[in-house]
C-alpha positions, 0 to 999 in steps of 0.5 A: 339164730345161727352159730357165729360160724355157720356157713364154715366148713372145716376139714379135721385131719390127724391122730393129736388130741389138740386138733380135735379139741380145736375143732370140738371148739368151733364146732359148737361155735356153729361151724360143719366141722368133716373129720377125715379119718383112716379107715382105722378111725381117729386114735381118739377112738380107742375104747381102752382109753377112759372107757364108757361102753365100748366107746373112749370118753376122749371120742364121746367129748372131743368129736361131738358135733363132727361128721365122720368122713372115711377118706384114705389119703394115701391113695391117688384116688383118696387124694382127688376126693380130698382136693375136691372137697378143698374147693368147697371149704375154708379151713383145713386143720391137722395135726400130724407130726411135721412134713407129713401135710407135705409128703402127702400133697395136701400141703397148703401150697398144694391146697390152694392150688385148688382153692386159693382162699383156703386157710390151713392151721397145722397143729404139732407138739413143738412146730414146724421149726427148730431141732425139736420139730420131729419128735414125738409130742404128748400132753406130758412131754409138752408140760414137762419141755414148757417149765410147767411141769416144773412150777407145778406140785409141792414146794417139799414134792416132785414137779405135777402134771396139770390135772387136764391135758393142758397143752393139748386144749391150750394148742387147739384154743390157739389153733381156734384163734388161728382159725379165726383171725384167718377168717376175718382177714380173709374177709379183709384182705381176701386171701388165705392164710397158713397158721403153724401153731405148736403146743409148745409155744402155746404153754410158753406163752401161757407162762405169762408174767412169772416167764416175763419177770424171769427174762427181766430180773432172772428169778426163777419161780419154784414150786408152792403147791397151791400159794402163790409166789407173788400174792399173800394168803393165795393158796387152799387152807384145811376147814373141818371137812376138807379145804378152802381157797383163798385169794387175795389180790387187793388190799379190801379183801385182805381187811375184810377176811381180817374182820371175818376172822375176828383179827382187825389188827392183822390190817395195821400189823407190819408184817402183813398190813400190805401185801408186800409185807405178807409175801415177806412174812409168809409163814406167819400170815399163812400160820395164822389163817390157817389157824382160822380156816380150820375152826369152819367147814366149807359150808361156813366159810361160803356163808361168810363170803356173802357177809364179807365179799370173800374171795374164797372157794372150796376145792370141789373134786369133780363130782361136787362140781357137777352138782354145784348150782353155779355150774348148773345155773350155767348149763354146764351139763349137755347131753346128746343121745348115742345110738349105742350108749343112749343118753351121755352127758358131757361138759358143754361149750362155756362161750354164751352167745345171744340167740344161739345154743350150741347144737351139742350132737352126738359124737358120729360113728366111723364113717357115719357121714362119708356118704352124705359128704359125697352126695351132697356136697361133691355130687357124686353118683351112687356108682361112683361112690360104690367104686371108691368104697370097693377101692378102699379109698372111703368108708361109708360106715355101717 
């Protein structure tokens, strides 16, 4: 069975990482994803950045599945290329800084001069609009604009970045919404759409019910470490041989981790007998489990969730989750073989869909398929494609 997008193809353009998380995403959803590169290479390229061989893991992982297409657009010849691969395509995603889709001509009131069902989704740090528009964006400088950062760490510590590039993946899965929705409009309504999403806007809305009790009562959510401001006992505990989680948000598993525990009473105890009561008494519940959760390793505590129905997880760190079996069972683990590193490994799509596995190839080499998109997508002579590369207008790889 094929991908949910086979038969799409979609143009990737641009040095920000979230565009090409974006397009990682829809190409294991099955989608030809062409990423038009300078002759340079794509930034994510630059082997001095999380190494592995001679290659950046932000390559390996995020460009896995693309073709690699040399195309300099700066030139008028480069240009034409691009239109005309435009009217044979339907989705062209960026992620330059703002106005430069524009000075180029291949903005999407260009672009769908040459194809008036084009769906065309910018990506930038803070959006096409408003006095942040042209500043330089990145993953930190995001997290720190959005409140994030400043919600996130100890309550007796600095603000902590995220431990992921947060607002670069969220921008690219908004940007694959985009991209979506376009589609099936398309379908509807028969036109293309232009989608202008902002990592900026993407954090702010993922700030979700703390930013909504903030512009309704005005609180202001501090740092808690691991607790919650909201839910008691919601935070990690020290076990003998590292830390545990605990989650609980409904009052059964609050009464049962009271029975694993040995102490029934904490479940008619004012001070935490309801979740209200606990938030209102949080250094006495906290004081309490973490008295308890001490006496076992994370061994024994996972046993227990078996017994008790336990919202609780150790805290692996990543070489653990690798080895987890529930992250096995859920083939977690792709691979694809490297024509210069052999077999890598890599964190696989988490969308199952019935009858379909994602393809999961290789990251392309530089200009890997330039050729292949010319001959046979666009037709073009051998000759023809030797005077572009003479020109310097394309690169056709090694």
């Amino acid at each position: 069975m094929k991908g949910m997008l086979a038969g799409v193809t979609i143009l990737e353009l641009g040095q920000v990482i979230a565009g090409t998380y974006g397009g990682m995403v829809l190409a294991d959803l099955g989608a030809e994803v062409i990423k038009i590169e300078p002759p340079w290479g794509d930034a994510a390229r630059n082997p001095r950045i999380a190494p592995v061989g001679e290659e950046s893991s932000i390559h390996l992982q995020m460009n896995r599945g693309k073709k690699s297409m040399v195309l300099d657009l700066k030139s008028r010849a480069g240009r034409e290329v691009f239109h005309a691969l435009v009217a044979r395509s339907d989705v062209v995603i960026d992620n330059f800084r703002p106005g430069v889709m524009a000075r180029l001509g291949i903005d999407h009131e260009s672009l769908e001069r040459h194809n008036p069902r084009i769906i065309t989704v910018s990506i930038t740090g803070f959006g096409s609009t408003g006095p942040a528009r042209d500043r330089p964006a990145f993953d930190l400088v995001v997290q720190a604009y959005s409140g994030l950062l400043d919600m996130t760490g100890p309550a007796d510590g600095p603000p902590a970045r995220v431990g992921v590039p947060i607002a670069d993946i969220s921008g690219g899965i908004f940007a694959c919404l985009a991209v979506l929705g376009a589609l099936v409009g398309r379908e509807l309504h028969g036109e293309g759409r232009h989608a202008d999403v902002s990592m900026l806007d993407s954090l702010v809305s993922m700030l979700s019910y703390d930013a909504f009790q903030h512009l309704n009562t005005g609180s202001v959510i501090g740092r808690l470490g691991t607790a919650h401001a909201h839910m008691v006992p919601w935070q990690a505990f020290e076990v003998k041989d590292g830390y545990m989680v605990v989650a609980v948000r409904d009052e059964k598993f609050w009464g049962n981790l009271c029975d694993a525990i040995g102490r029934p009473d904490l479940k008619e105890d004012p001070r935490s007998r309801d979740n209200r009561a606990r938030v209102e008494h949080r250094d006495y519940v906290v004081g309490v489990l973490a008295e308890a959760f001490a006496q076992r390793t994370k061994a024994q505590w996972l046993e227990m969730t078996g017994r008790y129905d336990l919202p609780v997880a150790p805290v692996n760190d990543i070489g653990e989750v690798f080895t987890d079996p529930q992250v096995r069972a859920r083939e977690m683990v792709g691979s694809y073989r490297h024509p210069g590193l052999g077999d890598v490994s890599y964190p696989a799509s988490p969308v199952k869909l019935s009858g379909w596995t994602s393809p999961g190839g290789p990251a392309p080499m530089l200009g890997e398929h330039t050729r292949e998109v010319l001959e046979d997508r666009l037709g073009y002579s051998q000759e023809a494609i030797g005077a572009l590369a003479d020109g310097g207008v394309i690169g056709v790889g090694t």
